[in-house]
C-alpha positions, 0 to 999 in steps of 0.5 A: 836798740840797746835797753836797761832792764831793772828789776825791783822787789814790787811782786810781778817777776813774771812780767821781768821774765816774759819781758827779757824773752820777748825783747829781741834788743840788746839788754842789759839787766840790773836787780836790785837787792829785793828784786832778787828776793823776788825773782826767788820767791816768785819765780824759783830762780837767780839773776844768773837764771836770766843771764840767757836773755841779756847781753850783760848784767851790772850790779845794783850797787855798781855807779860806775857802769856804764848807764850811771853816765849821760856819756853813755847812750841807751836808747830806754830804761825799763823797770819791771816790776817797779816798787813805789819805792823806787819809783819815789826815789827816782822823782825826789832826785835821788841815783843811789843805786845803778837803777835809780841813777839810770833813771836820772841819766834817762831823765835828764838826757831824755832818755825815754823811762818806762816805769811798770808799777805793780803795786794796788791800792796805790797812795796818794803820794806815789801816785803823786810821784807817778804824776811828777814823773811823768811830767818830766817825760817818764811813761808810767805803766801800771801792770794792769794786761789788757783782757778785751782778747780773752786771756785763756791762760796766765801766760797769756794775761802776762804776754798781752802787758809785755807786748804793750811795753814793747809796743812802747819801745816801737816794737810791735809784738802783740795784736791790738784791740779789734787789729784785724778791722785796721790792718 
């Protein structure tokens, strides 16, 4: 499987982080300009410092790599943690950057688009541009783990949402609700 992976400045960094250790696919990372502020201000650390969990990173600003072209196969874009700004950029048409390119090019190849939006109370218009894209065949994740297993640690609490994500790529990782009676 081969991934996009963009990370935007919607605090959440975390989330990125736990994702790109646990996703075993090819990846190929993407951080915007405020997504590095992020990954600072959250985390303590540089896209070089994620450089271990991906197969390649391309700049932001970069339109002509590789995934800013529908003659280029991925099998999913995921952005996490994704900014409603971004997320109004991706419904209103516009590829300015390589993130919100990659998202057309998944859009309109039917790509499948993971969007993780960690932003609370959300407006009216982005849940709005939520609905629009996921009635173009986006899936809208809002970072909101699941608790019904008890989260002990906040390792765990950022674990059980990547694991839906992953679960959304059809890669089983994370044990669902009440599992153990189904299996």
């Amino acid at each position: 499987m081969k991934l996009v992976v963009g990370i935007t400045g919607s605090s959440g960094a975390v989330y990125a982080l736990d994702f790109l250790k646990k996703c075993e696919a090819d990846k190929y990372l993407i951080v915007s300009s405020w997504g590095k502020v992020l990954l600072h201000d959250e985390l303590n650390m540089s896209e070089k410092d994620l450089r271990p969990y991906v197969k390649g990173s391309f700049s932001d600003d970069d339109l002509t790599a590789p995934m800013a072209s529908g003659s280029n196969f991925f099998d999913a874009l995921v952005i996490i943690p994704a900014s409603t700004s971004t997320i109004g950029k991706i419904a209103s048409g516009l590829g300015d950057t390589l993130i919100t390119r990659a998202a057309q090019v998944c859009l309109k190849e039917r790509y499948k688009l993971i969007i993780c939006v960690r932003e609370t109370p959300m407006s009216t218009l982005a849940l709005e541009q939520c609905a629009k894209l996921s009635n173009y065949g986006a899936t809208i994740m809002p970072i909101s783990p699941p608790m019904y297993f008890v989260p002990k640690s906040v390792d765990e609490y950022v674990g059980a949402f990547t694991s839906r994500v992953l679960e959304q790529l059809g890669i089983r990782s994370g044990k669902g609700w009440r599992g153990d009676e189904f299996s």
